[in-house]
py3Dmol code that shows the C-alpha trace and the ligand (Angstrom):
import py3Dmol

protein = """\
ATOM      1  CA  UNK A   1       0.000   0.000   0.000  1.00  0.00           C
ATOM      2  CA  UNK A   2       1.230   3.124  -0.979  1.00  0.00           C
ATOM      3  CA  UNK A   3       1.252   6.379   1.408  1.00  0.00           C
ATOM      4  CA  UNK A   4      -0.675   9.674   0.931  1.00  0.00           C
ATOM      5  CA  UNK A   5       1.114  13.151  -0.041  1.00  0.00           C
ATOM      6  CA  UNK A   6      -0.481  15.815   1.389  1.00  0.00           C
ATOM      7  CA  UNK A   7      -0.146  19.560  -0.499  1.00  0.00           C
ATOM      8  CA  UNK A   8      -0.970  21.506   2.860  1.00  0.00           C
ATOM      9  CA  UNK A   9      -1.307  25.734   2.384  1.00  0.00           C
ATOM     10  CA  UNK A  10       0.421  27.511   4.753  1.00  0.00           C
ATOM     11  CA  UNK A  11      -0.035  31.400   6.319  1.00  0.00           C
ATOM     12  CA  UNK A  12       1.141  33.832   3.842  1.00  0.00           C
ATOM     13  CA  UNK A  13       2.594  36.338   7.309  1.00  0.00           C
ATOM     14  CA  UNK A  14      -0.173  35.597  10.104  1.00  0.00           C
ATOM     15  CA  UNK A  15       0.397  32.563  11.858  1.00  0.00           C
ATOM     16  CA  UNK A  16      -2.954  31.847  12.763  1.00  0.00           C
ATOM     17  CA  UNK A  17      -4.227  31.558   9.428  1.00  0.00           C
ATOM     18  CA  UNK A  18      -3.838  27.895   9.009  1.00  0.00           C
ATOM     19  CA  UNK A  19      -6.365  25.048   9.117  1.00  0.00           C
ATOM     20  CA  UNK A  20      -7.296  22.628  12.301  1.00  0.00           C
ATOM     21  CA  UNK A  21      -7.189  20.036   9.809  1.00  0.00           C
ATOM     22  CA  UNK A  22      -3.571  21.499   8.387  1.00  0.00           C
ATOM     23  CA  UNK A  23      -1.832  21.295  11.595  1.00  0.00           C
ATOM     24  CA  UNK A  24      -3.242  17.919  12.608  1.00  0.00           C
ATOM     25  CA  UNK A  25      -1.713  16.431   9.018  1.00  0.00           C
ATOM     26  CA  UNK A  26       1.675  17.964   9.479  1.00  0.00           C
ATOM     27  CA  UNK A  27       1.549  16.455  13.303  1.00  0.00           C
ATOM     28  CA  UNK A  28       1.260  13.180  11.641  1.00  0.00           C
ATOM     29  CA  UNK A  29       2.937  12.857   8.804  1.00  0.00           C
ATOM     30  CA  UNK A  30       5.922  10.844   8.235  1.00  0.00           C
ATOM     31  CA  UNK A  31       8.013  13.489   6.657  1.00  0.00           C
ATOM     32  CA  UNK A  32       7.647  17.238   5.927  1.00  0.00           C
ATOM     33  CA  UNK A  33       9.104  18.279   2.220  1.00  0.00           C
ATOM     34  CA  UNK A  34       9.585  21.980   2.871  1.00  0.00           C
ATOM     35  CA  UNK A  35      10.836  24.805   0.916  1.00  0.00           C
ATOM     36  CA  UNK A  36      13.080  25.992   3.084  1.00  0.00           C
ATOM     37  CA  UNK A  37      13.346  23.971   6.240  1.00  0.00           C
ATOM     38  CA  UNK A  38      14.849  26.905   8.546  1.00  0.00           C
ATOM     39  CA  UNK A  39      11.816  29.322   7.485  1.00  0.00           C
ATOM     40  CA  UNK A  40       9.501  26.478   8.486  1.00  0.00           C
ATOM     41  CA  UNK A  41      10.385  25.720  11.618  1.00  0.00           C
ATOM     42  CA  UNK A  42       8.911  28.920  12.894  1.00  0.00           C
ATOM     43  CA  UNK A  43       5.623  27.764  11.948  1.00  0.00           C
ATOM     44  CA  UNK A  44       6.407  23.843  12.794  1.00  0.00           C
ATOM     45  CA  UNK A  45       7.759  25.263  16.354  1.00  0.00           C
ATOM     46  CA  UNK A  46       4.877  27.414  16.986  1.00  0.00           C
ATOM     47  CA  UNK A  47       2.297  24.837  16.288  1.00  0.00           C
ATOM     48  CA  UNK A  48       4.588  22.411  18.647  1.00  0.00           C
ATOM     49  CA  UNK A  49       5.095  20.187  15.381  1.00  0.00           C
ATOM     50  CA  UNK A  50       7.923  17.724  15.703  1.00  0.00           C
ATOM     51  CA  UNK A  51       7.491  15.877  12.471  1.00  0.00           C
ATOM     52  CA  UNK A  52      11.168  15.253  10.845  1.00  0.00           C
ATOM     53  CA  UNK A  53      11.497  17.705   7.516  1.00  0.00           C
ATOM     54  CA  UNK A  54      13.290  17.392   4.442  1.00  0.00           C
ATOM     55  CA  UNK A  55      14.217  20.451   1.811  1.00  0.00           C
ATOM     56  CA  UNK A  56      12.356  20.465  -1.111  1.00  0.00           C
ATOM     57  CA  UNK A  57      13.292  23.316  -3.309  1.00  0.00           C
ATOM     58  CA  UNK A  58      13.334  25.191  -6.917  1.00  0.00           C
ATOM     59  CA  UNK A  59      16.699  23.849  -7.551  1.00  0.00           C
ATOM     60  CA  UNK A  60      16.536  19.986  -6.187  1.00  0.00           C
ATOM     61  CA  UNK A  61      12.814  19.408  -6.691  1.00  0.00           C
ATOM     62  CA  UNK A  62      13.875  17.044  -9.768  1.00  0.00           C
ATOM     63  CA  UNK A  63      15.933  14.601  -7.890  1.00  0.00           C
ATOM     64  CA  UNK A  64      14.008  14.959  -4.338  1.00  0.00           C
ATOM     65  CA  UNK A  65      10.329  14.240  -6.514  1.00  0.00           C
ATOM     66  CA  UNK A  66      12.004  10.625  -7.165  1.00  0.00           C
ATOM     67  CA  UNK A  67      13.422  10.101  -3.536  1.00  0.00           C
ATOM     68  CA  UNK A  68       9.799  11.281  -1.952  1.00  0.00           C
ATOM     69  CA  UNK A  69       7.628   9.060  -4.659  1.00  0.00           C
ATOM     70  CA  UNK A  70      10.084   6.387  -3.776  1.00  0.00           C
ATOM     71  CA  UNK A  71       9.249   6.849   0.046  1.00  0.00           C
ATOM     72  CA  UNK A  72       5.655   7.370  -0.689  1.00  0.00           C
ATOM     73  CA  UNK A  73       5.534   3.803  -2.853  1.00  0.00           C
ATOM     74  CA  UNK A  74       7.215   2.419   0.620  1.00  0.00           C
ATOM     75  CA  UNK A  75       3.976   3.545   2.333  1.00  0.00           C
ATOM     76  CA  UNK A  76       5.169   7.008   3.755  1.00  0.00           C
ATOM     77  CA  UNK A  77       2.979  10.346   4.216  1.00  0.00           C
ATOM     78  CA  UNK A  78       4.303  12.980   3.123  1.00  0.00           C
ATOM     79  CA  UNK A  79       3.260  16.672   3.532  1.00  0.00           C
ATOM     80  CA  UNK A  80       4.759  19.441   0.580  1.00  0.00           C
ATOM     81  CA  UNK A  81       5.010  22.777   2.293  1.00  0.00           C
ATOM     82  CA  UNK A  82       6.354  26.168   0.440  1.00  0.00           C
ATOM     83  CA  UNK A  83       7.247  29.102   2.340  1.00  0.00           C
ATOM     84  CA  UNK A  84       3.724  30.844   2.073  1.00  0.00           C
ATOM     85  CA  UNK A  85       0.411  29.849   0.666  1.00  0.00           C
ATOM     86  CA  UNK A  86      -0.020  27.191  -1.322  1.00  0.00           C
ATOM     87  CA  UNK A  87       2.470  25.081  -2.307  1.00  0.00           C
ATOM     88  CA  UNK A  88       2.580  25.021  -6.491  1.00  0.00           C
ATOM     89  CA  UNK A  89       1.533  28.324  -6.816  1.00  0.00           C
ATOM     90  CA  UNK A  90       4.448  30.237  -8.310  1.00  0.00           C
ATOM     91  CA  UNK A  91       6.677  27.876  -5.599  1.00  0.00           C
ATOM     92  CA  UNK A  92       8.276  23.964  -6.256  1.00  0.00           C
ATOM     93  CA  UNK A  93       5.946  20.962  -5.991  1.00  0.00           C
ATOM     94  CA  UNK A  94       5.125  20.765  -9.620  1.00  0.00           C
ATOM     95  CA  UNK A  95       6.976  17.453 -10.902  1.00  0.00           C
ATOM     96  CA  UNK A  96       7.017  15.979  -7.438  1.00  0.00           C
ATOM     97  CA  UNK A  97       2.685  16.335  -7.725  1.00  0.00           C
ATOM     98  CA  UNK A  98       2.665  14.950 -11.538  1.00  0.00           C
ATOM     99  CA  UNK A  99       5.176  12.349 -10.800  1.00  0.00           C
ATOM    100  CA  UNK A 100       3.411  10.948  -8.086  1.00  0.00           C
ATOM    101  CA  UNK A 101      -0.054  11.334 -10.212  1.00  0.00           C
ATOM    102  CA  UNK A 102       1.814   8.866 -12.763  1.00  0.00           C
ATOM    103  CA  UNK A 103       2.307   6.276 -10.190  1.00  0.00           C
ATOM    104  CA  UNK A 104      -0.848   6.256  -9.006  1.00  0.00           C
ATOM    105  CA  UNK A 105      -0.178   7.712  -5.460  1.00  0.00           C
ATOM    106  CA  UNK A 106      -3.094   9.243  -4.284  1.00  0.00           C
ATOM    107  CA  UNK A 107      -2.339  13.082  -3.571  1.00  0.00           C
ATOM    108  CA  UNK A 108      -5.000  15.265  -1.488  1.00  0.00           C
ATOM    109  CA  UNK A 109      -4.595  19.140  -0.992  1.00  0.00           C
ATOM    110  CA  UNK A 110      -5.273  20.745   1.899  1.00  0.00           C
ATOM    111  CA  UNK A 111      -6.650  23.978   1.227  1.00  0.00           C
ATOM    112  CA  UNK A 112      -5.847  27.477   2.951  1.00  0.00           C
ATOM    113  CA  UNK A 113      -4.171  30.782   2.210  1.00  0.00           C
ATOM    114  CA  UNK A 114      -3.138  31.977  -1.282  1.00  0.00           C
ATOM    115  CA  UNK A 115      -2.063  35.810  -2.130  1.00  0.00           C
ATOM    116  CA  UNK A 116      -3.878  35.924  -5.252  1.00  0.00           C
ATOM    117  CA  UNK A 117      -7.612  34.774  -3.782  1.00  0.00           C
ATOM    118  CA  UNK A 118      -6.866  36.528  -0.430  1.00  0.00           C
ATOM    119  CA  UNK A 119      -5.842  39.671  -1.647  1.00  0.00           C
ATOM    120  CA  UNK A 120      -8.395  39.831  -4.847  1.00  0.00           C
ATOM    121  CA  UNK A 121     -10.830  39.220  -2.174  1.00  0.00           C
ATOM    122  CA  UNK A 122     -10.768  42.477  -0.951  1.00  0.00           C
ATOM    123  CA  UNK A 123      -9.471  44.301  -4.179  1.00  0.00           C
ATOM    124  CA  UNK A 124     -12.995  45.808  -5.277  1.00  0.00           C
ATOM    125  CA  UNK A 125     -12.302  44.817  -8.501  1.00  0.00           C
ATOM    126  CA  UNK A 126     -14.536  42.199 -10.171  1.00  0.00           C
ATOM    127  CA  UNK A 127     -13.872  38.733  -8.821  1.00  0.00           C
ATOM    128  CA  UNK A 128     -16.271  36.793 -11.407  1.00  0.00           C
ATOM    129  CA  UNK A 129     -13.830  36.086 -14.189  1.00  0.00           C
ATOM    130  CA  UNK A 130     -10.175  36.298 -13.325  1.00  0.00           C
ATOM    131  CA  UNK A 131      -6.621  35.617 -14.627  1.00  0.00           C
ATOM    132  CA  UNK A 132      -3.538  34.689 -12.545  1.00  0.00           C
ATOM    133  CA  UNK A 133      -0.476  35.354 -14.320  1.00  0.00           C
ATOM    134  CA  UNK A 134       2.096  34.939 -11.376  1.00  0.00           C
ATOM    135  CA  UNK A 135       6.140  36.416 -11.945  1.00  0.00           C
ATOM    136  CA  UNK A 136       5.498  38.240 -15.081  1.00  0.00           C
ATOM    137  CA  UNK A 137       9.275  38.042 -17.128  1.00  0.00           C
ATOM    138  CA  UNK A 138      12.143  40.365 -16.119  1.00  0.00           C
ATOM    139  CA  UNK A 139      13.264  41.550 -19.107  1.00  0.00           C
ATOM    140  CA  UNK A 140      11.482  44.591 -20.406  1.00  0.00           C
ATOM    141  CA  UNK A 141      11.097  43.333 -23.748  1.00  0.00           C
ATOM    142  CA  UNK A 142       9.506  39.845 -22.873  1.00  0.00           C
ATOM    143  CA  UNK A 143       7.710  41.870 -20.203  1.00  0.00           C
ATOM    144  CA  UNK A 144       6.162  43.957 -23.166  1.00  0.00           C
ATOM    145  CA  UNK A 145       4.775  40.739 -25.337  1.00  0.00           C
ATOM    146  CA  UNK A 146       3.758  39.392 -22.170  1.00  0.00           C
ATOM    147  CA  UNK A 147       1.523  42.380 -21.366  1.00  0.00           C
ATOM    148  CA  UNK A 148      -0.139  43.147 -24.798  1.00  0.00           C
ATOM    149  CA  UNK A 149      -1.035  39.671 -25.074  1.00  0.00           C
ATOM    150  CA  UNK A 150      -3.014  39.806 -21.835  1.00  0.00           C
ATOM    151  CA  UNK A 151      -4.549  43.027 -22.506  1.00  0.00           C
ATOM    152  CA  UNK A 152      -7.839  42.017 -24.099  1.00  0.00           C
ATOM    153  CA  UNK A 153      -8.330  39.314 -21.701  1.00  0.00           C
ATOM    154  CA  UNK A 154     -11.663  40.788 -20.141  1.00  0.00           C
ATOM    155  CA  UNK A 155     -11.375  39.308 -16.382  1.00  0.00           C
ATOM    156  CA  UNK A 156      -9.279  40.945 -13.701  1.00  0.00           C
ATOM    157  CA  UNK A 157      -5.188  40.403 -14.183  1.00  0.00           C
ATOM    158  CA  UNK A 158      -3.300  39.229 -11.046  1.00  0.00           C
ATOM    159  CA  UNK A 159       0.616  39.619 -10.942  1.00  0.00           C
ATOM    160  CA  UNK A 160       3.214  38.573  -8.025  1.00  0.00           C
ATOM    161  CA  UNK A 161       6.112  41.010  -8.157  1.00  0.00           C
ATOM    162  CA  UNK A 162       9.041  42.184  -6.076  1.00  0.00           C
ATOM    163  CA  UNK A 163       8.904  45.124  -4.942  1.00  0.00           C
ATOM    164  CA  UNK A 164      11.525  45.927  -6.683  1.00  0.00           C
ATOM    165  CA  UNK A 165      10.531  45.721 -10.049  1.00  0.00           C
ATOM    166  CA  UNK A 166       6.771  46.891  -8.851  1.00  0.00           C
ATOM    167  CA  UNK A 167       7.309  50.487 -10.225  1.00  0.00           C
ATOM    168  CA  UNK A 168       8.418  49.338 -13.968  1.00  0.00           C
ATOM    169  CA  UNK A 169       5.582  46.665 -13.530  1.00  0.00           C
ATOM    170  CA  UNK A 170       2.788  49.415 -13.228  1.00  0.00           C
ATOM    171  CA  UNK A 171       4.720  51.523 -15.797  1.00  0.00           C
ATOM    172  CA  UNK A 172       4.464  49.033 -18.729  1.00  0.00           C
ATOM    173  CA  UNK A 173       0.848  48.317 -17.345  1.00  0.00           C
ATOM    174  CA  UNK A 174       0.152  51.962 -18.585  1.00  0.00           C
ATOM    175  CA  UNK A 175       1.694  51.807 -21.742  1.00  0.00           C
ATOM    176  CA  UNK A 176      -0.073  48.655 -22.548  1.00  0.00           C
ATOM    177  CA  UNK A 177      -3.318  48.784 -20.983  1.00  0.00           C
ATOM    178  CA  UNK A 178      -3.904  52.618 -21.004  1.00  0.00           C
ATOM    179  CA  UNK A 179      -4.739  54.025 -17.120  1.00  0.00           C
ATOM    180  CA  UNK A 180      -7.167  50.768 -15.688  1.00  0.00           C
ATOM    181  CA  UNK A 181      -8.459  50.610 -11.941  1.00  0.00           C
ATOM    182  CA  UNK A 182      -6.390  49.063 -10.112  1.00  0.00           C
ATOM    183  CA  UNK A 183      -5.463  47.902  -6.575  1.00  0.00           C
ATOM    184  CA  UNK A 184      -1.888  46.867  -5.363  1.00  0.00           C
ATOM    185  CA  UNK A 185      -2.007  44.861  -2.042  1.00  0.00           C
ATOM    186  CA  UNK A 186       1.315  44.579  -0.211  1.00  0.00           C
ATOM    187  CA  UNK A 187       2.195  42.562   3.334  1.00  0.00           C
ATOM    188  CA  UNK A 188      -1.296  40.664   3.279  1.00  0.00           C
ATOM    189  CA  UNK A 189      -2.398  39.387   6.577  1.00  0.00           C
ATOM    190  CA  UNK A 190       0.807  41.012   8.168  1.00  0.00           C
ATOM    191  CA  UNK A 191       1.353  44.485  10.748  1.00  0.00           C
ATOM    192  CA  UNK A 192       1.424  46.922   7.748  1.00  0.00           C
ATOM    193  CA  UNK A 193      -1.159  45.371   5.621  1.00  0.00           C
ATOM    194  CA  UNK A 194      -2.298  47.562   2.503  1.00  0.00           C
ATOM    195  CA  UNK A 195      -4.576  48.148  -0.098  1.00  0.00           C
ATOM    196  CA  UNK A 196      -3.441  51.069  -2.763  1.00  0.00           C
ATOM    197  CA  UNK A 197      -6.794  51.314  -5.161  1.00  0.00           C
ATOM    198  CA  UNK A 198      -7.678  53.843  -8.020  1.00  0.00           C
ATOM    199  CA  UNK A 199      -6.055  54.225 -11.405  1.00  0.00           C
ATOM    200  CA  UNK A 200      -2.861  52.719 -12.544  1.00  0.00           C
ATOM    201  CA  UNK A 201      -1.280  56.483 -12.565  1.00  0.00           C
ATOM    202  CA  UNK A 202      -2.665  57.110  -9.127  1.00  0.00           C
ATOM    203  CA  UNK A 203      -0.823  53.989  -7.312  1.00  0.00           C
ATOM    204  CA  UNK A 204       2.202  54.623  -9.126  1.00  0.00           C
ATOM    205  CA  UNK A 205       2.303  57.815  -7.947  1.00  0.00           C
ATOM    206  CA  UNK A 206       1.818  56.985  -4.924  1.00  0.00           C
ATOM    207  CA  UNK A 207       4.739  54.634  -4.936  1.00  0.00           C
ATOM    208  CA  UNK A 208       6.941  57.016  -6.180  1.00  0.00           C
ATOM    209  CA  UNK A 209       6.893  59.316  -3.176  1.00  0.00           C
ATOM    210  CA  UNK A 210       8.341  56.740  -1.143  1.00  0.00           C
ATOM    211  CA  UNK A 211      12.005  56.179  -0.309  1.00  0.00           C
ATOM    212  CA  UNK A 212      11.748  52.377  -0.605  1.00  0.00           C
ATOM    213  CA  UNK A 213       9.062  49.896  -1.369  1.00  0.00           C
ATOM    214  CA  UNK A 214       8.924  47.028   1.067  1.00  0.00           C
ATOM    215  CA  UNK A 215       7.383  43.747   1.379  1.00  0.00           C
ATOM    216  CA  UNK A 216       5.473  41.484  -0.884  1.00  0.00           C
ATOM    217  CA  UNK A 217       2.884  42.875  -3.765  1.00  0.00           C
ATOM    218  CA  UNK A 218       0.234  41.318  -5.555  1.00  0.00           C
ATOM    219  CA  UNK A 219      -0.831  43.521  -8.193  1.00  0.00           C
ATOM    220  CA  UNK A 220      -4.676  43.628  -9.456  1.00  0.00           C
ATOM    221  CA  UNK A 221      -5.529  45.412 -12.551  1.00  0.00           C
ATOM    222  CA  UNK A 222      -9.205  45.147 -14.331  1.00  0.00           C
ATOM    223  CA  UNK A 223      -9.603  43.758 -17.329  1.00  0.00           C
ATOM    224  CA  UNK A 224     -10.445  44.866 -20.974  1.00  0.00           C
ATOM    225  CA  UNK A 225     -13.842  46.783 -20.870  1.00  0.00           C
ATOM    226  CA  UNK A 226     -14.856  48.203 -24.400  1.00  0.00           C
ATOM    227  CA  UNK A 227     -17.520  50.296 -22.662  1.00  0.00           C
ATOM    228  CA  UNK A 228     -14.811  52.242 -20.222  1.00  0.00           C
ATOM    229  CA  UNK A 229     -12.916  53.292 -23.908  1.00  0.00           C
ATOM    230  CA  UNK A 230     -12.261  56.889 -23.440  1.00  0.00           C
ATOM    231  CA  UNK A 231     -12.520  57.796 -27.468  1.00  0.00           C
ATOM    232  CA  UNK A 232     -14.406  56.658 -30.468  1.00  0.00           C
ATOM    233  CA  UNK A 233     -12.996  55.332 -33.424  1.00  0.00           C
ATOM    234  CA  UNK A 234     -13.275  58.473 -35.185  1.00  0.00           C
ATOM    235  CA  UNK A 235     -11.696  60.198 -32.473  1.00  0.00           C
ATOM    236  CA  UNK A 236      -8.709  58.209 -32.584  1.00  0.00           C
ATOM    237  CA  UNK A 237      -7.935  58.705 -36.149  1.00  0.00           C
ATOM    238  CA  UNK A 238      -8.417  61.661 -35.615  1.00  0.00           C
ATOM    239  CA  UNK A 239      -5.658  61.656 -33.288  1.00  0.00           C
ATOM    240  CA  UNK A 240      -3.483  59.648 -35.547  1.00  0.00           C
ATOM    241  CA  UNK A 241      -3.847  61.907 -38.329  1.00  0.00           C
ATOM    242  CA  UNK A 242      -2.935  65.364 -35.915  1.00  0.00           C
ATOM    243  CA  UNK A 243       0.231  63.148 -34.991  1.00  0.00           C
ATOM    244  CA  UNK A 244       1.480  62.047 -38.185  1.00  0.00           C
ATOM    245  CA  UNK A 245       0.737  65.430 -39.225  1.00  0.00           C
ATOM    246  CA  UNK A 246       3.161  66.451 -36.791  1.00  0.00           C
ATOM    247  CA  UNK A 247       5.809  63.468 -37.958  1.00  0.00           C
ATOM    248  CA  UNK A 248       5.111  61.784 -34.315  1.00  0.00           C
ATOM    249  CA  UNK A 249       6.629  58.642 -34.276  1.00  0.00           C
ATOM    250  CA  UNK A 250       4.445  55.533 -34.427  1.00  0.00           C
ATOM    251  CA  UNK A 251       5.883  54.135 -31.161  1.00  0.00           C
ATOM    252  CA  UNK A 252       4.929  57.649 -29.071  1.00  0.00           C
ATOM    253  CA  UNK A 253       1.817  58.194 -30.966  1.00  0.00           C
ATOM    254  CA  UNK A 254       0.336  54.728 -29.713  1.00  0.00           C
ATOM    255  CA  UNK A 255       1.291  54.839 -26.606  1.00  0.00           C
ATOM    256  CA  UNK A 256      -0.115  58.219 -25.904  1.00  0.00           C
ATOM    257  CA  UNK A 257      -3.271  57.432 -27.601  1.00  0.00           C
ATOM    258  CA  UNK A 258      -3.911  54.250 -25.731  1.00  0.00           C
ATOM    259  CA  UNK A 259      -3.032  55.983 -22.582  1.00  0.00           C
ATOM    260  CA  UNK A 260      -5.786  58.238 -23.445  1.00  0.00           C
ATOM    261  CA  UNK A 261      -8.071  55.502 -24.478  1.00  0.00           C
ATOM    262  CA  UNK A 262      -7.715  53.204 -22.234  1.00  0.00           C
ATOM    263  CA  UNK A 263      -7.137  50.965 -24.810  1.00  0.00           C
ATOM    264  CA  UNK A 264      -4.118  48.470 -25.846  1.00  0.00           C
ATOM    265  CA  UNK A 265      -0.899  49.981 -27.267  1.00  0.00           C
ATOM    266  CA  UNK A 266      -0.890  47.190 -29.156  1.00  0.00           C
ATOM    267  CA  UNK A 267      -4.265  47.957 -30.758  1.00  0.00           C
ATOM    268  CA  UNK A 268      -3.781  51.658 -31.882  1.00  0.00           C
ATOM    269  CA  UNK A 269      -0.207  50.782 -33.070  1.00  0.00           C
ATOM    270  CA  UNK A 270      -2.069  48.453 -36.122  1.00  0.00           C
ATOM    271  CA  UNK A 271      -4.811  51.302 -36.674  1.00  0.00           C
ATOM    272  CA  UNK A 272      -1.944  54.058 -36.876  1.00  0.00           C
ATOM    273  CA  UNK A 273      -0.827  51.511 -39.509  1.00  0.00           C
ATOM    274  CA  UNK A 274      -3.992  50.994 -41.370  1.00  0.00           C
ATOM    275  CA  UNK A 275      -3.719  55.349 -41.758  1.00  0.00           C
ATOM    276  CA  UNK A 276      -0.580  55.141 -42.885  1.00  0.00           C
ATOM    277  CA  UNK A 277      -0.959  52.575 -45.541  1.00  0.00           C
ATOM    278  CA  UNK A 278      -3.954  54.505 -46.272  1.00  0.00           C
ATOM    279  CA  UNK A 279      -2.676  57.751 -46.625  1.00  0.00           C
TER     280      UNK A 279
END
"""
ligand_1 = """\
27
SAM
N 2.459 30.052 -2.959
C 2.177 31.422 -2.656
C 0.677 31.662 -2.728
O -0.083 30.717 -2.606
O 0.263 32.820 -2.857
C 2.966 32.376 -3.539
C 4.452 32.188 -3.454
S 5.347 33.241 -4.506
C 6.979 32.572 -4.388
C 5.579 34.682 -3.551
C 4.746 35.866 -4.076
O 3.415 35.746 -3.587
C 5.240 37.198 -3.577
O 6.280 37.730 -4.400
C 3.983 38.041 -3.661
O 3.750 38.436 -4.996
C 2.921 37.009 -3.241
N 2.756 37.048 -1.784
C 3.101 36.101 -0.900
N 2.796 36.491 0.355
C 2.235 37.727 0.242
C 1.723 38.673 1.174
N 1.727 38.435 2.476
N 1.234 39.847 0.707
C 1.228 40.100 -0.611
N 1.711 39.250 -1.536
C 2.211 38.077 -1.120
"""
view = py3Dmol.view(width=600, height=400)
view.addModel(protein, "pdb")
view.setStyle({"model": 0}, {"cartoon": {"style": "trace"}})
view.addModel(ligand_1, "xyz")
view.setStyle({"model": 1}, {"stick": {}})
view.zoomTo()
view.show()
């Protein structure tokens, strides 16, 4: 008989945000596979949890998926934690989950916190139709592509990003969205907990009175809505036609069109194009 691993979701900063049932299955599990084994023995420690842990990480998660499923086809329980949340989710557990799907070991999730539901949960933005997107790329090029192709998708957009790279996020947001509601929620469930809402502008104005941004962000922006299109058509060729007129370049001309809008870069850049040929 094979054992049972157990993908248990763990407080994203508040301690007491785990399940009963949670702590009871990491009490009694065979073996803990943890992201990082020194950041979860604060949790293990404060939930006087004695269970013996093992790393499990971004960078050994190949060979430790075969060790664990080995263990598991001995009969073991095993319970994946990540650092935060939910283990999966943007963090390691992938191939360990799939590989023990193809043997046939039965794997049960036990639910709890996630960034993305918690913090959309109190965004204000709509919650019926959503996309996560997770670690959008680094490199502002990729980061570009990445953007325009999400920018008709009409649910809200969810994004984990560093703080460090939360300004340029919002940034490119602008240039390829145009100015959407938004709502940027940093340090969820922890002492300075917050919720920045209003336009894209707004927030990143906001951000850029402050000497340093700390802590983690989860970024919410609403999705495509035709209706909220601050021009017509003919309003925007219009446009096009005063900025050609003016030998704008096609790059600036989108972008400040769209910002105006509230429409794709992507999208006025092919109608400036469809003047031109025209023209
Ligand atoms: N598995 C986690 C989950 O279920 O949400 C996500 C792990 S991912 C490596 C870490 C990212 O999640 C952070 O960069 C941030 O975008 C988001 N995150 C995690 N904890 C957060 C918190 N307390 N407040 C805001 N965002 C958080």
């Amino acid at each position: 008989m094979s054992g049972t691993l157990y993908i248990v979701a763990t407080p994203l900063g508040n301690l007491e945000d785990i399940t009963f049932r949670a702590v009871r299955i990491l009490k009694e599990a065979d073996l803990i596979a943890a992201e990082d084994t020194r950041h979860s023995k604060k949790l293990l420690n404060h939930y006087g949890i004695t269970t013996p842990t093992m790393a499990c990480h971004e960078h050994n998660e190949t060979s430790k998926a075969q060790d664990l499923v080995q263990r598991l086809e001995n009969g073991s329980t095993i319970a994946l934690i990540s650092d935060a949340g939910t283990p999966l989710i943007s963090d390691p557990g992938y191939r360990l989950v799939s590989l023990a799907r193809d043997k046939g070991i039965p794997v049960v999730p036990v639910p709890g916190c996630n960034a993305a539901i918690t913090g959309l949960s109190a965004s204000g933005l709509p919650t019926d139709t959503f996309l996560f997107l997770g670690f959008p790329p680094r490199k502002q090029g990729s980061l570009n592509t990445f953007l325009d192709n999400t920018a008709r998708h009409k649910g809200t957009l969810i994004f984990y990003e560093s703080p460090r790279r939360i300004i340029r996020l919002i940034s490119s947001a602008i240039t390829a969205f145009g100015d959407r509601q938004a709502c940027l929620a940093r340090e969820l469930t922890k002492q300075y907990e917050e919720f920045l809402r209003g336009p894209l502008s707004k927030i990143l104005d906001t951000l850029e009175t402050r000497e340093t941004i700390k802590g983690e962000c989860v970024l919410f922006i609403e999705g495509d809505d035709e209706q909220s299109a601050g021009l017509s058509p003919e309003q925007m060729e219009a446009m096009i036609m005063d900025g050609l007129n003016q030998n704008m370049g096609t790059g600036e001309l989108a972008k400040n069109i769209a910002r105006l809008a509230n429409c794709p870069k992507a999208q006025v850049y092919d109608m400036i194009l469809a003047v031109k040929k025209r023209s």
